[in-house]
C-alpha positions as MATLAB code, in Angstrom:
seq = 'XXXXXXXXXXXXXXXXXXXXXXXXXXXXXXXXXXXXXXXXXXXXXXXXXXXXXXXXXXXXXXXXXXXXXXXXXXXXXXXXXXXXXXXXXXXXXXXXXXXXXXXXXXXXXXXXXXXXXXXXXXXXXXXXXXXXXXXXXXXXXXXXXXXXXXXXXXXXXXXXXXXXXXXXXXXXXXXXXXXXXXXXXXXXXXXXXXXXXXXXXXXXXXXXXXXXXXXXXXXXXXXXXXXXXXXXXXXXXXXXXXXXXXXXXXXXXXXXXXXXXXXXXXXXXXXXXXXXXXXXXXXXXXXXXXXXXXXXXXXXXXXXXXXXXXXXXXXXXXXXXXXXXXXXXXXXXXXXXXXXXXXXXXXXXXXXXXXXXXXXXXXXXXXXXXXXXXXXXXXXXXXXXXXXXXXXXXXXXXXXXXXXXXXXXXXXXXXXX';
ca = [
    -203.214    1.955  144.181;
    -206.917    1.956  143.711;
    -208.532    5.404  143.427;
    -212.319    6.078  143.936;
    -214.481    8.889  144.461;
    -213.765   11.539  147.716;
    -210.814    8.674  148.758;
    -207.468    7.533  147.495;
    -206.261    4.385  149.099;
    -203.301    1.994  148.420;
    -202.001   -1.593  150.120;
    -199.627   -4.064  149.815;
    -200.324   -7.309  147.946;
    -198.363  -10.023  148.169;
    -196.403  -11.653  145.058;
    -198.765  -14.701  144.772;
    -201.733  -12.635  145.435;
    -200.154  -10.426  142.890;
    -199.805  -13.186  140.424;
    -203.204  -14.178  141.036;
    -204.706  -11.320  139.885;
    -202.655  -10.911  137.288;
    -203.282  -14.064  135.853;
    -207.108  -13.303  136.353;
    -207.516   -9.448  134.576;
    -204.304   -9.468  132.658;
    -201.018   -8.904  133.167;
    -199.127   -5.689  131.207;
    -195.687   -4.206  131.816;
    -194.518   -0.800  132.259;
    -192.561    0.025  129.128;
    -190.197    2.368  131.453;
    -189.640    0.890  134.797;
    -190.232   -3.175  133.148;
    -192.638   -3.661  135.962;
    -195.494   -6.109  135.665;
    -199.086   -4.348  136.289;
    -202.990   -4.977  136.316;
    -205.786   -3.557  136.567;
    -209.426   -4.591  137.943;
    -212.402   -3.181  139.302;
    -214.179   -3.846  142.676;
    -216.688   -2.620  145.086;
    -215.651   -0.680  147.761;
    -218.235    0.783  150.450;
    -218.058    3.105  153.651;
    -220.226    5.370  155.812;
    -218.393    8.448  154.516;
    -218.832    8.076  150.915;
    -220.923    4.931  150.123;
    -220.261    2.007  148.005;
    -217.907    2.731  144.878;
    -216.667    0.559  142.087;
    -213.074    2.175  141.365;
    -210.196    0.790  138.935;
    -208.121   -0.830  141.105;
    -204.345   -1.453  140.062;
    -201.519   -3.338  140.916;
    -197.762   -3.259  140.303;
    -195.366   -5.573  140.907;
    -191.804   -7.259  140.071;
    -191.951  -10.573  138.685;
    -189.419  -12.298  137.217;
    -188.420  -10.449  134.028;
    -189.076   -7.439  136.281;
    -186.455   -8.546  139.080;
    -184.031  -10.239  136.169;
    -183.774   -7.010  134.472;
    -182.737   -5.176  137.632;
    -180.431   -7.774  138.380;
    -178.800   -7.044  134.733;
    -178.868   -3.170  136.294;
    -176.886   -4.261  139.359;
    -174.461   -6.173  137.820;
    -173.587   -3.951  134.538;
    -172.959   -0.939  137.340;
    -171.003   -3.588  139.220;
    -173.335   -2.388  142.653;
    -172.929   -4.578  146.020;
    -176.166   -5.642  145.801;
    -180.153   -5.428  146.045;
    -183.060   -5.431  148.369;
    -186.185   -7.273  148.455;
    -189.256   -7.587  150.354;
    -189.628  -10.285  151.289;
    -188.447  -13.700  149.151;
    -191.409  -16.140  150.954;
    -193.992  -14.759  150.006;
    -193.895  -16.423  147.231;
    -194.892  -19.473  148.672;
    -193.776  -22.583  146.674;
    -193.591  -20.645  143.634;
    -189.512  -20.843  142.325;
    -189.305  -18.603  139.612;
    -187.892  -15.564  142.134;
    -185.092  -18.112  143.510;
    -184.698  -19.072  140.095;
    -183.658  -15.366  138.544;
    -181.638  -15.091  141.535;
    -179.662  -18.391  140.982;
    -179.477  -17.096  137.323;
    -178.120  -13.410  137.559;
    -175.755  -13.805  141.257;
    -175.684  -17.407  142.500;
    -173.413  -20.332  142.256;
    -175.315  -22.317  145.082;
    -173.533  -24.816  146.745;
    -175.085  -24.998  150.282;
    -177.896  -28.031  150.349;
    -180.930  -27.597  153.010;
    -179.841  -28.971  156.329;
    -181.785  -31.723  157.887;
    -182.184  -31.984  161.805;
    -183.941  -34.781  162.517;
    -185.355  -37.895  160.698;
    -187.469  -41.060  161.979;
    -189.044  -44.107  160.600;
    -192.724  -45.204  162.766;
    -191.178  -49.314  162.528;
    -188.935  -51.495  161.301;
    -190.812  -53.828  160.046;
    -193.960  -53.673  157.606;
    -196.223  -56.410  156.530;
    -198.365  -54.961  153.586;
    -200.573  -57.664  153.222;
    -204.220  -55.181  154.163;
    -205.007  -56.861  157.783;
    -204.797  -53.571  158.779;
    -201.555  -54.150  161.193;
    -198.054  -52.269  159.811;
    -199.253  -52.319  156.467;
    -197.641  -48.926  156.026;
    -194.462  -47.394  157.425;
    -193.222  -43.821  157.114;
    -190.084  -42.026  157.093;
    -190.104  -38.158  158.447;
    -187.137  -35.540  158.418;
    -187.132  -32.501  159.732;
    -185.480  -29.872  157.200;
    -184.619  -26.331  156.811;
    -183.676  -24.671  153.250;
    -185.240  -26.585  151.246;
    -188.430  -26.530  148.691;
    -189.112  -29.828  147.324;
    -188.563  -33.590  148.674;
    -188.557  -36.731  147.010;
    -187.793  -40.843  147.964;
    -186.290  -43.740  146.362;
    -186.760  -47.528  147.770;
    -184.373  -49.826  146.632;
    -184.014  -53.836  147.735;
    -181.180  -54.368  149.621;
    -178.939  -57.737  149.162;
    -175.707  -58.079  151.684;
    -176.199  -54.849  152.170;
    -176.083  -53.402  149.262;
    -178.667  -51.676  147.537;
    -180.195  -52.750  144.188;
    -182.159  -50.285  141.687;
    -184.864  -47.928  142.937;
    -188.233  -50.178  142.942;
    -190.398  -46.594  143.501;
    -189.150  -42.914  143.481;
    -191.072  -40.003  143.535;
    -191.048  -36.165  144.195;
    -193.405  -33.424  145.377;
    -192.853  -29.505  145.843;
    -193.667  -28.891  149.750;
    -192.003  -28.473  152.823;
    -193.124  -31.157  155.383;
    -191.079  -33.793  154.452;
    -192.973  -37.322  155.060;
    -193.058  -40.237  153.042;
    -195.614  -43.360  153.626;
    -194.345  -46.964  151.950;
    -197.163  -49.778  151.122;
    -194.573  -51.996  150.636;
    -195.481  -52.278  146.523;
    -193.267  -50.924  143.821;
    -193.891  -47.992  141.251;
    -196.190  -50.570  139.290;
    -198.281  -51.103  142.318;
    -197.126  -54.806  142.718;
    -196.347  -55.817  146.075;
    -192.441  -56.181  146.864;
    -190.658  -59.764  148.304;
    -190.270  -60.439  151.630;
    -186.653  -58.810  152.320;
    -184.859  -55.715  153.192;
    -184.962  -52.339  151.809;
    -183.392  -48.989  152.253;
    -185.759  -46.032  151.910;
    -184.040  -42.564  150.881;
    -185.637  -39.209  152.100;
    -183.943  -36.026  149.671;
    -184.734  -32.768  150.671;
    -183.675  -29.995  147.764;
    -183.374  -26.189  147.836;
    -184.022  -24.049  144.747;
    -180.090  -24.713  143.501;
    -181.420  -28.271  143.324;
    -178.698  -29.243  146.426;
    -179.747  -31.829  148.060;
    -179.232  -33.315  151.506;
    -180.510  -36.771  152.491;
    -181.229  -39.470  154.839;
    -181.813  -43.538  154.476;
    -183.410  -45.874  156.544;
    -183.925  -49.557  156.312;
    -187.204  -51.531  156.404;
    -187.247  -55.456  156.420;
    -190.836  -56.511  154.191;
    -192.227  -59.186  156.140;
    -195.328  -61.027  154.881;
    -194.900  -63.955  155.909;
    -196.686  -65.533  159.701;
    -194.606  -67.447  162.232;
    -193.988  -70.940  161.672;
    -195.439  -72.769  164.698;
    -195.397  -75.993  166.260;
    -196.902  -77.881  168.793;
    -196.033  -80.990  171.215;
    -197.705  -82.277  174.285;
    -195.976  -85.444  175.965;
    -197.533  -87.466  176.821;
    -200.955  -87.344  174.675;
    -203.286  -87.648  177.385;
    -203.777  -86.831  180.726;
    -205.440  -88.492  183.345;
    -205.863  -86.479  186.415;
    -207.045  -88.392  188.813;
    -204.221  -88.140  191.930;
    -203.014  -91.506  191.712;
    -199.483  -90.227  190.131;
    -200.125  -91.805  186.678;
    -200.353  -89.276  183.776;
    -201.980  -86.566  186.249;
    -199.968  -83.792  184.463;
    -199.524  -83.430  180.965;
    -196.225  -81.056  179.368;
    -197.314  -79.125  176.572;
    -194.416  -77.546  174.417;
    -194.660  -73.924  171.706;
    -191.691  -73.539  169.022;
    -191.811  -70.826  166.287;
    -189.303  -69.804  163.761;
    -189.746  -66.371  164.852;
    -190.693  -64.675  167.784;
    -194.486  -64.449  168.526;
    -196.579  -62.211  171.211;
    -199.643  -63.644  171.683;
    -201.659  -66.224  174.075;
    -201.686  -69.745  174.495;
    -204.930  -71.449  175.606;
    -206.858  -74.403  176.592;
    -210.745  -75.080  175.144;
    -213.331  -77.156  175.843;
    -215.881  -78.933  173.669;
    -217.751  -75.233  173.964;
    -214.863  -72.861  173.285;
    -214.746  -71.665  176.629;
    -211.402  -71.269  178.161;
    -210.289  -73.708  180.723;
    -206.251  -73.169  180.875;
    -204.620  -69.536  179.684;
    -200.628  -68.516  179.774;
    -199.232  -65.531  177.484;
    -196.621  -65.522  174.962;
    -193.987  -62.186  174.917;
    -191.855  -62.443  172.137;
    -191.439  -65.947  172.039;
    -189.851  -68.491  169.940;
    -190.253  -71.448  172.420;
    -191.988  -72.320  175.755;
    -193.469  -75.215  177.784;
    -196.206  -75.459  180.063;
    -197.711  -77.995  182.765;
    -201.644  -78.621  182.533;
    -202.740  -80.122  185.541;
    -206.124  -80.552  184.008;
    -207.618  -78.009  186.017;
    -209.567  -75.418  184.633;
    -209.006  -71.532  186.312;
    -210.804  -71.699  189.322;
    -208.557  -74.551  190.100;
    -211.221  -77.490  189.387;
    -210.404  -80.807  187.771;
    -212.019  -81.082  184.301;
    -214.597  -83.687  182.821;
    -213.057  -86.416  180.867;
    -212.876  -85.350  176.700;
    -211.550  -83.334  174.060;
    -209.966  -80.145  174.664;
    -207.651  -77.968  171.840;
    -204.464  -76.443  172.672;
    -204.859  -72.696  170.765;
    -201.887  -70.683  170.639;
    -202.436  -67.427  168.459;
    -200.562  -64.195  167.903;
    -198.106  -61.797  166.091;
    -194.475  -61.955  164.991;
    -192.677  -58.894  165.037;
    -194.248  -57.490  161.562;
    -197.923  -58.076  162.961;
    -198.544  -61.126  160.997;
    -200.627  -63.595  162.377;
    -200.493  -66.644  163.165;
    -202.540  -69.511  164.911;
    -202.090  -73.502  165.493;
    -203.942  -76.324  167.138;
    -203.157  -79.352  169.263;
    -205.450  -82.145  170.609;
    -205.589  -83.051  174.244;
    -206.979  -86.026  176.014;
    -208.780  -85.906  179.500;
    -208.924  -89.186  179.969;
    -209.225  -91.666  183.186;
    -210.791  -94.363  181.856;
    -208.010  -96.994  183.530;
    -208.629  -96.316  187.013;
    -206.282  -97.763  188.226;
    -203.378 -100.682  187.519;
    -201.322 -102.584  190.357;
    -199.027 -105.960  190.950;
    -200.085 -107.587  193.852;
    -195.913 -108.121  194.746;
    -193.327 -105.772  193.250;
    -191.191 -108.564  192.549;
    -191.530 -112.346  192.413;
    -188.945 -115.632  191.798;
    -190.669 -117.397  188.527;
    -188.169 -120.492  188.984;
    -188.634 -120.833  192.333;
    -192.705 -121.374  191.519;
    -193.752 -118.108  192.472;
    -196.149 -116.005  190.245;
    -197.610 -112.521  190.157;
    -200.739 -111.032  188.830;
    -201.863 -107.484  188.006;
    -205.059 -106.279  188.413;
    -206.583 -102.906  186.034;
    -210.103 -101.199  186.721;
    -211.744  -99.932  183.890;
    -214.235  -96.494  184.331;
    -215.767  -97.318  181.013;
    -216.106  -99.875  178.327;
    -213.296  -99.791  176.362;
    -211.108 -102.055  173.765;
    -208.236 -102.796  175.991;
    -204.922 -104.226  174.657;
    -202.373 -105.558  177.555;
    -198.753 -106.832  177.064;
    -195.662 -107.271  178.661;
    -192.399 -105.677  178.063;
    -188.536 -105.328  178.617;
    -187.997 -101.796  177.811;
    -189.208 -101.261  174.176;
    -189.407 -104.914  173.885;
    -192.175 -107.243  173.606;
    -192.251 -109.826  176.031;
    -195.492 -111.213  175.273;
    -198.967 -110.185  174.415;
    -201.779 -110.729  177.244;
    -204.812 -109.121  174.853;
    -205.474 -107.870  171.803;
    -208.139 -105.480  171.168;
    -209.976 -107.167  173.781;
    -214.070 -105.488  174.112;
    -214.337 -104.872  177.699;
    -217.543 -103.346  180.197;
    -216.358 -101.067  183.040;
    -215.036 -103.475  185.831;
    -211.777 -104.705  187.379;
    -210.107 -107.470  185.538;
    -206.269 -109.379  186.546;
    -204.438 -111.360  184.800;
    -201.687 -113.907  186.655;
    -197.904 -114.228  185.006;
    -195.724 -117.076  185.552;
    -192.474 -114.995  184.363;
    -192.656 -116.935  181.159;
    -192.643 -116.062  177.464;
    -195.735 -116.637  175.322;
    -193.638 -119.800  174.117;
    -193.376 -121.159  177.907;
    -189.318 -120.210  178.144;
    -188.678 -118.304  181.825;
    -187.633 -114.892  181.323;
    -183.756 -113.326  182.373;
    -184.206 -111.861  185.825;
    -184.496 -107.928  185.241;
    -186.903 -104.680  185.440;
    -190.483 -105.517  183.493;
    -193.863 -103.390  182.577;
    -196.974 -104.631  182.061;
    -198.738 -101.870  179.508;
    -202.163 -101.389  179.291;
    -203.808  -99.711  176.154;
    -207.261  -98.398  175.875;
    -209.292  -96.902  173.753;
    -212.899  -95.864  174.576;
    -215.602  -93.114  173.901;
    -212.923  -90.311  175.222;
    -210.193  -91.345  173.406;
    -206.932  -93.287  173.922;
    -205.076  -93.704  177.007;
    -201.948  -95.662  178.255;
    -201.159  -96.819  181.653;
    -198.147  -99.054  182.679;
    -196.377 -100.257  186.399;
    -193.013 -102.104  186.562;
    -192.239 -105.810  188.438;
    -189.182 -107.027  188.972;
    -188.693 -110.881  187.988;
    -185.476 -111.517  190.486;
    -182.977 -115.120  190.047;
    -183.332 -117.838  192.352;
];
């Protein structure tokens, strides 16, 4: 009640706001009722009377107060007492604590509703993608929360690697993936524990689990063959391009030029393997200049990692063009057949002749040659003069030039008398 001059006023205070004050001017107690008291002075000003500086005093029940009525209650063996209002004291637990003291054998933990966690996956490694992941509950009773994150092997948890506790209500815990010492964890699973606890110190919980993933998609990369040569004539005009990762990957997969620009695009969704078909066109559907271009695939596995590789590619028509004059031709009946190759460019130009995989004999080696059309005639023998078993046979052409290398081959057939 504070009391000034010409007015008498009084109003309720709060327990913290109580406290507060106390803890500021002073706190006594009332030697007859046990209550705890203080006493201030402040300005107080209106139209009727002015500005006044009155004492000012508050009375209130804190804890020995209340704990001493509770003795009251329970020596006259009475059904009870009120109080207005237990929340006020914000996250103070002292008043829950007499209570628990003089009546209660709690029992009852807080009762969670609802929980989440914002991924299953976090990376931790400060590229700013899931480097964090959280865990939220939704809880009623309660007026502290605390975590525990323990490794988890087979399914089974180890010891906690961090733990902690605050006093508040909104229950919300954020992980960096490191462990009380602020080292980062191994790649693996864990199981992160959300308690909620009421003043009794019952608690109520919920887990979730969290796979640590640091470490970027393994990636590979294939083309078959390794060159292209688009020219139309049905040699090498496409080449197949192949992706395999270890894990999946979201990202793109694209073609460059010389410049970086981006001649050939396709998109990767959760991918751990894929193939394409480059026609050596770029997007507007054009055929590309002869060179170097780099397969880029790039992107992120399912903890946001990333991850990028590289592959060479070829544009290269340098052999224009090779042909037999006859498909097929009787060596020991006298006949003979030649092949003729045009060359776009100089290039060193190796030429043989094979059985399958097998060489049949060597035509030229490393041979230095200007852009042109050069032939070469075969008799259906062996480099050592023997006549060759009738049967399906390639002549192969290898060059390498300015661009690159390249490899063309056509198939005769040398038929039995």
């Amino acid at each position: 009640m504070a009391k000034g001059t010409g007015t008498v006023h009084a109003t309720t205070v709060v327990y913290t706001t109580a406290r507060q004050y106390a803890s500021d001017h002073g706190k006594q107690r009332d030697p007859v009722e046990g209550a705890a008291w203080t006493a201030y002075k402040r300005q107080n000003c209106t139209a009727k009377y002015g500005c006044v500086t009155p004492w000012r005093e508050i009375y209130y029940d804190d804890a020995t107060a209340l704990g001493q009525k509770y003795d009251l209650i329970n020596r006259a063996n009475l059904r009870g007492a009120g109080i207005w209002a237990l929340g006020y004291d914000g996250t103070r637990t002292e008043l829950y604590q007499v209570l628990k003291d003089k009546f209660i054998t709690d029992t009852v933990p807080p009762v969670i509703t609802a929980s989440s966690i914002s991924a299953p996956f976090v990376s931790a490694n400060g590229d700013g993608r899931m480097d964090t992941v959280t865990v939220r509950a939704t809880v009623t009773g309660h007026i502290k929360f605390g975590w525990s994150v323990a490794r988890l092997t087979n399914g089974v948890a180890g010891p906690a690697i961090r733990s902690g506790s605050v006093i508040g209500k909104t229950v919300a815990f954020t992980w960096d993936g490191r462990d009380d010492g602020g080292k980062p964890v191994g790649d693996g699973q864990y199981r992160i524990t959300v308690w909620a606890a009421d003043v009794s110190n019952n608690k109520a919980s919920i887990a979730k689990v969290v796979t640590v993933d640091r470490r970027p998609a393994v990636v590979t990369l294939a083309s078959q063959p390794s060159f292209l040569s688009p020219d139309g004539n049905g040699h090498d005009d496409t080449i197949g391009l192949v992706f395999r990762a270890d894990e999946a990957l979201t990202g793109t997969a694209r073609i460059l030029d010389r410049t970086g620009a981006t001649v050939g695009r396709w998109t990767l969704t959760a991918a751990t393997a894929k193939g394409w078909t480059w026609n050596g066109r770029n997007t507007s559907g054009a055929v590309v200049a002869d060179g170097r271009y780099t397969l880029r695939v790039t992107g992120l596995d399912r903890a946001g990692n990333h991850t990028s590789r590289y592959l060479g590619i070829t544009v290269d028509r340098t052999i224009k063009a090779l042909t037999w004059a006859r498909s097929s031709f009787t060596p020991r009946a006298g006949a003979k057949d030649r092949f003729t190759m045009v060359l776009r460019r100089p290039a060193t130009v190796t030429v043989a002749i094979y059985q399958g995989s097998t060489l049949v004999r060597t035509i030229w080696s490393g041979r230095r040659l200007t852009a042109g059309s050069y032939g070469w005639t075969w008799n259906g023998k062996t480099a050592a003069g023997a006549y060759v078993r009738p049967g399906s046979y390639k002549v192969v052409v290898k060059a390498t030039s300015s661009i690159g290398w390249s490899r063309f081959a056509r198939s005769v057939t040398v038929k039995a008398p």
